[in-house]
C-alpha positions as CSV (number, residue, x, y, z in Angstrom):
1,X,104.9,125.7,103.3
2,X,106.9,124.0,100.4
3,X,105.7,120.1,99.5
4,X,108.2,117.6,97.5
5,X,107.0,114.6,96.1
6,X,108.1,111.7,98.5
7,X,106.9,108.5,97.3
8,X,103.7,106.1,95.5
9,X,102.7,103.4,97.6
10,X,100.7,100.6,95.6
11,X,99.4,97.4,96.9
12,X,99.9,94.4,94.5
13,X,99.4,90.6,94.5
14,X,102.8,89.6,93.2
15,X,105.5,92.2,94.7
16,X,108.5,90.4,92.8
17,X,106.8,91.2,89.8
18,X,105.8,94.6,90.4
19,X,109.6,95.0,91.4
20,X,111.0,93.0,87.9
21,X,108.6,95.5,85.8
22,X,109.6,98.5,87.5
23,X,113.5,97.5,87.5
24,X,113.2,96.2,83.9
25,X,110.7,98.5,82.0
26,X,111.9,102.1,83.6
27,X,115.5,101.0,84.8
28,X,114.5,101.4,88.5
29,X,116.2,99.8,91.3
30,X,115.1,98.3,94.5
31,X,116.5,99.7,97.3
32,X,114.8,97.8,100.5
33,X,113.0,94.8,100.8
34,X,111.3,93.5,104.2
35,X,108.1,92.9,105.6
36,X,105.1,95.4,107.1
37,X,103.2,94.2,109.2
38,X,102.2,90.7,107.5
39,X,103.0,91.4,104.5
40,X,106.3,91.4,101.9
41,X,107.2,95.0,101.3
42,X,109.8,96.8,98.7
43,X,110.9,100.3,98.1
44,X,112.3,100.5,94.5
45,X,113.9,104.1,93.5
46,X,112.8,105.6,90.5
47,X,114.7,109.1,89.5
48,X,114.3,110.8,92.6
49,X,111.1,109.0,93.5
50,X,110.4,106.0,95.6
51,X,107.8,103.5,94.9
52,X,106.7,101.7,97.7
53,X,105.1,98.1,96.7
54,X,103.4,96.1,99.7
55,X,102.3,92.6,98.9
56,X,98.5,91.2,100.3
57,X,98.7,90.7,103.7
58,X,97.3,87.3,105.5
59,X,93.5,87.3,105.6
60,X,93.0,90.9,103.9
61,X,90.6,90.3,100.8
62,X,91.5,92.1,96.8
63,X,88.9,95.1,97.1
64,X,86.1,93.8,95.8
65,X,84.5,97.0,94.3
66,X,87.3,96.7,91.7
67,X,89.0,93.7,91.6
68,X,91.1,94.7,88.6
69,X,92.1,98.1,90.2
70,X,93.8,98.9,93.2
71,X,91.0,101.5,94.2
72,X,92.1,104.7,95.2
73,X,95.0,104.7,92.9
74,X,94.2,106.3,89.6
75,X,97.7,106.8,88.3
76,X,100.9,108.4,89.0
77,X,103.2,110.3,86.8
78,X,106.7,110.5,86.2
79,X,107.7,114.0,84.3
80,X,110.7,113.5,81.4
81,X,112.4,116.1,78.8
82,X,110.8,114.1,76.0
83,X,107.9,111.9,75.9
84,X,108.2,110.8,72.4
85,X,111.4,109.7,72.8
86,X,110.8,108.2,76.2
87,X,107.7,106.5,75.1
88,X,110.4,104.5,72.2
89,X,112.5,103.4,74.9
90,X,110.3,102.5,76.9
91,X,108.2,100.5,74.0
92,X,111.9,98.4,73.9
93,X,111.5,97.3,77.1
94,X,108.3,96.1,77.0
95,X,106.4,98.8,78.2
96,X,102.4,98.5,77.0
97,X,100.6,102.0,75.9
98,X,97.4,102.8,76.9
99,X,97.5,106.1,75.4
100,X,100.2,106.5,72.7
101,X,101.8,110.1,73.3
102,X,100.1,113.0,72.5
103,X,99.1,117.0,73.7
104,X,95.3,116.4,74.7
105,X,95.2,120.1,75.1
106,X,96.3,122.8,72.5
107,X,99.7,124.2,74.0
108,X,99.2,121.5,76.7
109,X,101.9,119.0,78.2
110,X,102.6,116.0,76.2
111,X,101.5,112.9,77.5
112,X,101.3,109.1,77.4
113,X,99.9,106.2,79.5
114,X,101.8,102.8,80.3
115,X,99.6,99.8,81.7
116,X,101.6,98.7,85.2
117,X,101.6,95.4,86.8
118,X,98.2,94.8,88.6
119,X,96.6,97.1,85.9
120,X,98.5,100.4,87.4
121,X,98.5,103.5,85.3
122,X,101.5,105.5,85.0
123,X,101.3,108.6,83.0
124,X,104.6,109.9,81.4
125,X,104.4,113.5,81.7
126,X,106.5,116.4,79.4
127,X,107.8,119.7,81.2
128,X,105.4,121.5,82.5
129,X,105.6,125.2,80.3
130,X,102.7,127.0,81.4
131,X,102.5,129.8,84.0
């Protein structure tokens, strides 16, 4: 059985902005807007990804564990040819670095962390050249 990435789906308190940073910052587009079941709901295409954004829905509380995280959601990646050079573009569009590219791991995948709307991680991601 053969799995392709289909989408993220993040819950956030302000969906217009979540949809402004992701059109703005990576040059993403949205592609649906509507409501689910209460609640304001976007898809905004990424690449060949689709981010799904749903906004707080009458009554439902911010998780109260973590108010400043959307719990269950660690991060999500997007892969790209070069990080470095990503990472500068990015950086011009006002993208905020949590961790500034690097290879954690000798002969590891470069990576870099932006900070997302509603505190989201997104993890910019070189090719993948191991086995």
């Amino acid at each position: 059985m053969d799995f392709d990435f289909d989408h993220v789906h993040m819950v956030s308190k302000d969906v217009d902005a979540m949809i402004d940073y992701f059109e703005r910052v990576f040059g993403g587009e949205c592609v649906a807007r509507g409501e689910f079941k209460g609640a304001p709901m976007a898809t905004v295409k990424l690449g060949s990804m689709r981010v799904l954004v749903r906004g707080i829905r009458p009554g439902e509380n911010p998780d109260a564990v973590a108010p400043d995280r959307v719990q269950g959601l660690d991060h999500f990646g997007v892969c790209v040819p070069d990080v470095e050079a990503t990472a500068k573009w990015l950086k011009s569009r006002g993208a905020v670095f949590t961790v500034e590219p690097n290879r954690p791991r000798p002969n590891g995948r470069m990576i870099a962390f932006v900070r997302g709307p509603d505190n989201i991680d997104i993890e910019i991601v070189g090719p993948y050249d191991g086995p």
